[in-house]
C-alpha positions in Angstrom: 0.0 0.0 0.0 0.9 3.0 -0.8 1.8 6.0 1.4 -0.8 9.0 0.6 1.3 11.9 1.7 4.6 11.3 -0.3 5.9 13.6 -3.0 9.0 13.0 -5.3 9.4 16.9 -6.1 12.1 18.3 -4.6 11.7 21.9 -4.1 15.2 23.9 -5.3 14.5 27.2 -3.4 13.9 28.0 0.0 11.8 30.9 1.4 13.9 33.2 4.0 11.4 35.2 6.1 13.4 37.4 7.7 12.2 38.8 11.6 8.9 37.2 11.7 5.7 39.7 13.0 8.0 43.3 12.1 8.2 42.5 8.0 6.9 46.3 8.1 9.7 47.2 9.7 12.1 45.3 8.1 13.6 48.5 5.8 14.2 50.5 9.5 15.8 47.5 10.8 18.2 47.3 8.0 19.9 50.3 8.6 21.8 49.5 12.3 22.8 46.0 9.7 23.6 48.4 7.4 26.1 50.8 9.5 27.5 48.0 11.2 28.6 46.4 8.7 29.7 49.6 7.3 31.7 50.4 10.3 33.2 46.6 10.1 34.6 46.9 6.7 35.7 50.5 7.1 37.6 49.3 10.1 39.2 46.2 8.2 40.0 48.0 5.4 41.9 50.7 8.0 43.9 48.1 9.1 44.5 46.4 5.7 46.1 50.0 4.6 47.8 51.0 7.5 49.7 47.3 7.5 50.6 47.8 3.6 51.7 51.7 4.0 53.5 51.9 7.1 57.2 50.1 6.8 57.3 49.8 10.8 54.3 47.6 10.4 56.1 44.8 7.8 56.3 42.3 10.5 54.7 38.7 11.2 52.1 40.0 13.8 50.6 42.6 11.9 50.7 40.5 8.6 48.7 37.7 10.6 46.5 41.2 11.6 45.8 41.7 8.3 45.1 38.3 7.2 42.5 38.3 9.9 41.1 41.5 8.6 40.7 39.8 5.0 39.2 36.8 6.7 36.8 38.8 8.4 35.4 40.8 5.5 35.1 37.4 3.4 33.1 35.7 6.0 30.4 38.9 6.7 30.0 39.1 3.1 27.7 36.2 1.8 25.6 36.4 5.1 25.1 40.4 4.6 23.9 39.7 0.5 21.5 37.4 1.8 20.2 39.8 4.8 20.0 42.4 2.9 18.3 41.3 0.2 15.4 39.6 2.6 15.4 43.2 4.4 15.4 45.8 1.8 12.4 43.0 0.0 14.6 42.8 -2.9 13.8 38.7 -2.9 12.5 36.2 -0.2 13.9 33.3 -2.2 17.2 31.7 -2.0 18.2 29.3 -5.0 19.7 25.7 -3.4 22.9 26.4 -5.2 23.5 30.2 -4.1 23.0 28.6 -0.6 25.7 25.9 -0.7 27.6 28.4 -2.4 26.8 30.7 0.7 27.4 28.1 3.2 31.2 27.1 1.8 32.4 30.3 2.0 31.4 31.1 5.1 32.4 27.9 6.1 35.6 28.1 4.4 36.2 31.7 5.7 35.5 30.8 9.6 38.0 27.7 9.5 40.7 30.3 7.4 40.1 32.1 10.1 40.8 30.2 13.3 43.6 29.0 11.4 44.9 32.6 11.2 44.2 32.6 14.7 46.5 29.8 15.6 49.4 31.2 13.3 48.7 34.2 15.7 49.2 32.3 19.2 52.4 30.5 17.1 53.6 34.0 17.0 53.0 35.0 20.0 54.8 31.9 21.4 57.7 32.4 19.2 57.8 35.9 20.8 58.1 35.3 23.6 59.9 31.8 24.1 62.5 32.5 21.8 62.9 36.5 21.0 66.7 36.6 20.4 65.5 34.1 16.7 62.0 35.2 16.4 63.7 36.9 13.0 64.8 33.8 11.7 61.9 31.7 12.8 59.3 33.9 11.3 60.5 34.7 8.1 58.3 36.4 4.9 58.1 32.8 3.3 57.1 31.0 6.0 54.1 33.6 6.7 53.6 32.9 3.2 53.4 29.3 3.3 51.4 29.8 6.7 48.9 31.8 5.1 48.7 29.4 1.9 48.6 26.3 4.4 45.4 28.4 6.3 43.5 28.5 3.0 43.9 25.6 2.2 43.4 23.7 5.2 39.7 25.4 4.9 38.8 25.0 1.1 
């Protein structure tokens, strides 16, 4: 016997709905979204130039900064799209692909990103356990290959 309430369709978009009960609000609410996000790429973007243009600043921490600055920007990004385009009423609908899409690069971001974070505490350590080689330890190829290693590791 057959079962009555089975379906073989497989629906390829799913319906995002934003803050259910204040959809009439939803264009007011976007804008705190709006300027903090805003304020969170302004600030990355600060540190991103301030690493590349000051010479003082050409050292492992503050490369592993700015790697964690560009790690941070990639991982708000496809969440923000999606928010904003539910918010502003642009379009309810997400597409299954966009969303796997969606959900490896934020995935892929957030696991670049704690591997930055590790490369940090390895600095750190090197720091301060062994200053007098910290130089030769932490040279610009093997942040390189640290940074390669981090993407990697997450893709």
């Amino acid at each position: 016997m057959a079962t009555a309430n089975s379906s073989n369709i497989l629906s390829s978009t799913f319906y995002l709905t934003g803050i259910p009960g204040y959809e009439e609000f939803h264009h007011w609410i976007s804008i705190p979204f709006c300027l903090l996000y805003l304020v969170g790429i302004m600030g990355n973007c600060t540190i991103l130039h301030i690493v590349r243009t000051d010479p003082r600043l050409h050292q492992p921490m503050y490369y592993f900064l700015a790697m964690l600055s560009l790690t941070d920007m990639g991982m708000s990004l496809p969440t923000m799209i999606s928010l904003f385009r539910v918010l502003w009423s642009i379009s309810r609908e997400i597409q299954f692909n966009t969303c796997v899409v969606q959900m490896f690069f934020i995935h892929t971001f957030s696991f670049t990103e704690s591997s930055v974070l590790l490369a940090m505490a390895f600095d750190r350590y090197v720091a301060i356990c062994h200053p007098l080689r910290y130089a030769n330890i932490l040279t610009p190829t093997l942040i390189t290959k640290i940074g390669i290693a981090a993407l990697l590791r997450s893709a």
